[in-house]
C-alpha positions as CSV (number, residue, x, y, z in Angstrom):
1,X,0.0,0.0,0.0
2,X,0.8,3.2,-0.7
3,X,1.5,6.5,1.1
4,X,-1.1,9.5,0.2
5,X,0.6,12.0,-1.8
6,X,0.8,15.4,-0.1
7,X,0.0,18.4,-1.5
8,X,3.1,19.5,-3.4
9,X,3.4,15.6,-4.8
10,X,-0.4,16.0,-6.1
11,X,0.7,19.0,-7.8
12,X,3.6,17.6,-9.5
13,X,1.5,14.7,-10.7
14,X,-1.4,16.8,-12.3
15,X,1.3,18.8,-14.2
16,X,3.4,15.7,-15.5
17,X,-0.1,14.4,-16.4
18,X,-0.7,17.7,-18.6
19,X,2.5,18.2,-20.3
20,X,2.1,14.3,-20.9
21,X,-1.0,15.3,-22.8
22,X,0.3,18.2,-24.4
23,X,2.9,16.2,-26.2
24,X,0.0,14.0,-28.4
25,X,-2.7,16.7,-28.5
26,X,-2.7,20.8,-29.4
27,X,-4.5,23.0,-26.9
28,X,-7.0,23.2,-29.3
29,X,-7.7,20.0,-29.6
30,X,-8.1,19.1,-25.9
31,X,-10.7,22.1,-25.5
32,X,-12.9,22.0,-28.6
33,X,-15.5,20.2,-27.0
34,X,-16.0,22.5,-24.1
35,X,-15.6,25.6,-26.5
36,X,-18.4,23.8,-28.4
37,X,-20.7,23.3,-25.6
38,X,-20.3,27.0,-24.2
39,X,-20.9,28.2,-27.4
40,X,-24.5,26.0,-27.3
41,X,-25.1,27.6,-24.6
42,X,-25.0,31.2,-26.7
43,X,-26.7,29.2,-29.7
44,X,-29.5,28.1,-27.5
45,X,-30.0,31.4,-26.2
46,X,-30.0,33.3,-29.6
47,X,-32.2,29.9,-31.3
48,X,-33.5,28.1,-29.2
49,X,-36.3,26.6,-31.7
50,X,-33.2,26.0,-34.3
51,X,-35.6,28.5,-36.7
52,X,-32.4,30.6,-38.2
53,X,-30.3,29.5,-40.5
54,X,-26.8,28.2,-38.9
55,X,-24.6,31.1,-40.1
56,X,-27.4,33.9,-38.8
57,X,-27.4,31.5,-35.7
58,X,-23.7,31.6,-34.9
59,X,-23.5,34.9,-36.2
60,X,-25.9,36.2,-33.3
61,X,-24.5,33.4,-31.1
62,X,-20.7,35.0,-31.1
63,X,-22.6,38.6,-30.5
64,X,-24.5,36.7,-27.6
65,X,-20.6,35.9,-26.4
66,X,-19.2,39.0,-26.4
67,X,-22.0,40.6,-25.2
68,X,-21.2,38.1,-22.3
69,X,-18.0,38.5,-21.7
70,X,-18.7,42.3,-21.9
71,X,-21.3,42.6,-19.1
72,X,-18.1,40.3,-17.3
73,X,-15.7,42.8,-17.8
74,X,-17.6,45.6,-17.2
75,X,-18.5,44.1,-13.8
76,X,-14.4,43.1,-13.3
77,X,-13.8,46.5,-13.7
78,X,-16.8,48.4,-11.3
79,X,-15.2,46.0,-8.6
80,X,-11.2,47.0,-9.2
81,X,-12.8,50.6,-8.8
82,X,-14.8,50.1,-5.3
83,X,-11.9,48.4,-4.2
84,X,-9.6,51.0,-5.3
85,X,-11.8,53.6,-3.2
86,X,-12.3,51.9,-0.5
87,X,-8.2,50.9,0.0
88,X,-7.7,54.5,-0.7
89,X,-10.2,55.6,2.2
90,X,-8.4,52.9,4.6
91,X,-5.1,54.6,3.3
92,X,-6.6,58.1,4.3
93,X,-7.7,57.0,7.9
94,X,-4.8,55.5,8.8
95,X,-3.0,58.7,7.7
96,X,-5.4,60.8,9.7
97,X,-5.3,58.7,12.8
């Protein structure tokens, strides 16, 4: 029997194990199903009755995406902001005591 790996050994494992599969498959390979299937999840949203025709489908589908990632990076950036106020406002009452 076997001794558990710790932490650092686990870690060491999972990255042998991904250079491993890096060395018989492209990046690009090893995610195109999951870039697929979050895709679907755009297509389903634009078409969900699979009415359009699939270019006007993924056409609005990559819109739906960037809209997306948009409304993600728009929210990313309100939160650097409040937390850029509010460590400058911890700066200031330290200064002031």
């Amino acid at each position: 029997m076997s001794t558990p790996l710790n932490q650092d050994e686990r870690t060491l494992r999972a990255r042998v194990a991904a250079h491993t599969l890096h060395v018989t498959h492209g990046p690009h390979e090893t995610t195109a199903a999951a870039r697929a299937a979050f895709l679907a999840r755009f297509e389903d949203q634009v078409d969900p009755e699979r009415v359009l025709p699939a270019g006007d489908r993924l056409r609005r589908a990559r819109h739906a995406l960037k809209a997306h990632m948009s409304r993600l990076a728009l929210a990313s950036a309100k939160a650097r902001r409040q937390e850029r106020t509010a460590r400058g406002e911890e700066e200031l009452d330290a200064l002031l005591g």
